[in-house]
Phi, psi and omega in degrees: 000141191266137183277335196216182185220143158223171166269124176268087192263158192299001196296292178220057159083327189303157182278145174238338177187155179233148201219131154297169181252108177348124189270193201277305210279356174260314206299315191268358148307296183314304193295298179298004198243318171312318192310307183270019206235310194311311230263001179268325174301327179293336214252324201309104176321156176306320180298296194274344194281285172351304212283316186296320204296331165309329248235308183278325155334289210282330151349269200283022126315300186285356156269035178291296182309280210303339183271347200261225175016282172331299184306256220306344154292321177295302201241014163064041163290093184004127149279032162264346187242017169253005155271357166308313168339305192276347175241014152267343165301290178318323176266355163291264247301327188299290193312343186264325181262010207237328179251058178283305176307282192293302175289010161230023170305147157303170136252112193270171182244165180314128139020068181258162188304124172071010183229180182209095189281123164162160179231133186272127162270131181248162189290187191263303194162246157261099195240111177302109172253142167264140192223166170242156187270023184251358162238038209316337189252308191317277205305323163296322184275320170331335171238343198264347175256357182264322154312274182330306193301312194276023171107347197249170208233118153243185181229112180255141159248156171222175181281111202329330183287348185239088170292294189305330182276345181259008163270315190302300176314340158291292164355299210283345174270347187256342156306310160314322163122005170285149189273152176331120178110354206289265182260112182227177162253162190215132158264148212192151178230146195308290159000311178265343199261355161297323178280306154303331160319287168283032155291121178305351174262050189247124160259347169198159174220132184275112179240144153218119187176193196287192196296298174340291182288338158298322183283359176288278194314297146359269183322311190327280205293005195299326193284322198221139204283066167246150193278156158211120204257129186275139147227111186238244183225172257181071215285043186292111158337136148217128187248122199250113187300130158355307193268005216234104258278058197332314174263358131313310191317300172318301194279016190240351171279332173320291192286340192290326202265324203258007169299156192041038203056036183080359192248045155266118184340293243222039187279168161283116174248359158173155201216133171264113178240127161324107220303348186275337159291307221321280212315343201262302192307312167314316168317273229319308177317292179309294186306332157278348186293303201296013212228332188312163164234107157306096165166238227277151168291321193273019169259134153331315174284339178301115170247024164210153205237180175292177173274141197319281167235170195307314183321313188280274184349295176274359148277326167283347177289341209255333157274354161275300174315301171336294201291316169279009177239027161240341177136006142319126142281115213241115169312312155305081177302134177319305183284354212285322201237145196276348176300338171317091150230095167336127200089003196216151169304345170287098174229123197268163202276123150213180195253145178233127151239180196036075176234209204184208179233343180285007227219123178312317202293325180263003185243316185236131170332161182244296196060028183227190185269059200207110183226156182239126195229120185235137163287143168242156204258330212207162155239049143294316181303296165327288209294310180305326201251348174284304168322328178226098207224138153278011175285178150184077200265291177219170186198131179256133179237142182261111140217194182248347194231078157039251157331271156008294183294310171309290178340281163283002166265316168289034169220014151284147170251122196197144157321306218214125191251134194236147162228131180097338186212144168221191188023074175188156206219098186287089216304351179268349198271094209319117143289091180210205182161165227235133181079192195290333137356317178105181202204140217134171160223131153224193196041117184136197191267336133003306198267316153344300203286273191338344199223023151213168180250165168288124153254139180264171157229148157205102196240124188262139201282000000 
């Protein structure tokens, strides 16, 4: 069994750093130390757990270029776009601590005569996030401040590949200024990190990753009555209506599908346009696609970067040849971009038309710089084919009409119905989703509940 790992980053295939792995006797230091941390923390007013939690909040502001760096070395995100991270953390995180007070309110039932009614949300405990690396801090913090703000001691494991975002969440918690135990870390292989899962002081555990690996998780904790919240993974629609403002629609799917290379929960993975559309949007699409600047992530002019590893590469190379041998067309000539090398994490974006739901591409996550666009007649037609997926994360609709957009969202199955906008996460708004997506809520007053239990009082005069 190996004591230590290293990351490999994609920037250009080199080892960038190597980490040990937390041994059996640091791992249960850590558990016991959240455990005896919970019971002093629980008692801390809201107002000062809120004040420290800012305080690291306000840390990795003021570390935005280093944190920024960490991203774009690790999983190979432009830096001209990884410092957005740090200012989509600050707005969950400002906003999670700001309806803290409403989403840990008591509740009363109606008045009854001689009693005194209500239910306390109390913290859980101890709550283990599991993180992922491609949105590394954004995916993380959605549980780590709204956990902390109610009260529970948390333990971050994050993904081998971002070593570096789970020591800056150290830094920044232990800058603040939390009593010991509070908030800690873990480097970890998947084996242990199973074995942690099933530790009696783990009281709920926040996972975000692929199916596998949720169902991983799942099993772990199968033994013991604690909640677990799934954000797994995600084939998300978008349909573009008759009615609907073609060149928005056009630059904002562009970027909906292929930011951060395509490796978003909640990216555009394939698009239905009304036939009456189809021909202007596929130009429009292509011609903006063809505009990208492909290559090395640390130049300032790149706004599209490699793919996390060669591996992820070659599985979307492997569902566009698939695609283009079932009768796909592939939009994207191979030389237009020259940074494009098979074998390497560099995989350049492309449009697939005449594709189909029997084709993997338009059917199994991509996570990659890969779209499928097919025309529809109707939105009976759109809703049938959005509908049929095992995903069900978010679904975007382009139109002018409102009314319309309700209409069809309620008979999509999704988390999150967008109309006019995608790939974003409005911190009041519950973040969940359906289906093989996976079960939970977190961020909005919503996500509270998930990190704490109902206590009743019933007191009689």
């Amino acid at each position: 069994m190996s004591t230590s790992y290293s990351v490999i980053s994609p920037v250009d295939g080199a080892v960038l750093l190597e980490r040990p792995y937390a041994s059996t006797s640091q791992t249960q230091a850590v558990l016991d130390a959240a455990s005896a941390a919970q019971r002093g923390w629980r008692h801390t007013p809201l107002a000062e757990r809120k004040a420290l939690i800012g305080k690291a909040v306000d840390w990795l502001v003021a570390h935005k270029d280093a944190c920024a760096e960490a991203i774009t070395r690790q999983i190979g995100r432009p830096i001209s776009q990884s410092p957005g991270e740090v200012r989509g953390l600050e707005e969950r995180a400002r906003h999670m601590l700001a309806i803290a007070e409403e989403g840990l309110a008591d509740i009363h039932p109606t008045a009854k005569e001689g009693f005194q009614r209500f239910l306390r949300h109390e913290p859980l405990g101890t709550v283990l996030v599991l993180a992922p690396w491609n949105y590394p801090f954004l995916t993380a913090i959605n549980t780590i401040v709204p956990a902390l703000a109610a009260g529970n001691t948390v333990i971050l494991k994050h993904s081998s590949q971002t070593p570096l975002v789970t020591e800056l969440f150290q830094q920044a918690f232990d800058a603040a200024g939390l009593p010991a135990g509070v908030f800690q870390s873990l480097q970890l292989d998947h084996a242990a990190t199973l074995r942690l899962v099933a530790a009696p002081q783990i009281d709920f555990v926040a996972f975000t990753g692929s199916v596998a690996g949720g169902r991983a998780v799942q099993q772990a904790a199968s033994e013991r009555f604690i909640g677990v919240g799934l954000e797994l993974g995600g084939k998300d629609p978008a349909y573009v209506r008759e009615d609907a403002d073609l060149a928005s629609a056009i630059e904002n799917l562009v970027d909906g599908a292929f930011f951060n290379s395509g490796q978003s929960c909640c990216g555009i993975e394939r698009i239905y346009v009304h036939r009456s559309h189809y021909q202007d949007f596929v130009d429009g699409f292509v011609e903006l696609t063809r505009n990208y600047r492909f290559g090395n992530p640390l130049d300032t002019n790149t706004n599209l970067g490699p793919m996390v590893r060669a591996s992820a590469a070659a599985f979307v190379r492997s569902q566009i040849a698939d695609a283009v041998a079932a009768g796909a067309r592939a939009l994207i000539p191979a030389a237009h971009f020259a940074a494009d090398a098979p074998g390497t994490a560099y995989l350049a974006p492309q449009v697939l038309v005449d594709v189909h739901h029997g084709m993997s591409v338009m059917r199994d996550e991509s996570f990659g710089p890969v779209i499928g666009i097919m025309p529809v007649d109707s939105d009976e037609q759109a809703v049938a084919l959005m509908n049929d997926s095992a995903y069900g994360l978010t679904a975007s609709l382009w139109t002018q009409d409102r009314e319309a957009a309700i209409r069809l969202g309620n008979d999509i199955a999704t988390g999150t119905v967008f109309m006019n906008r995608c790939d974003y996460l409005d911190p009041a708004l519950a973040w969940t989703g359906v289906k093989d997506t996976g079960r939970g809520i977190s961020l909005s007053v919503l996500g509270y509940q998930q990190l704490t239990r109902i206590k009743s009082f019933h007191l009689k005069g």
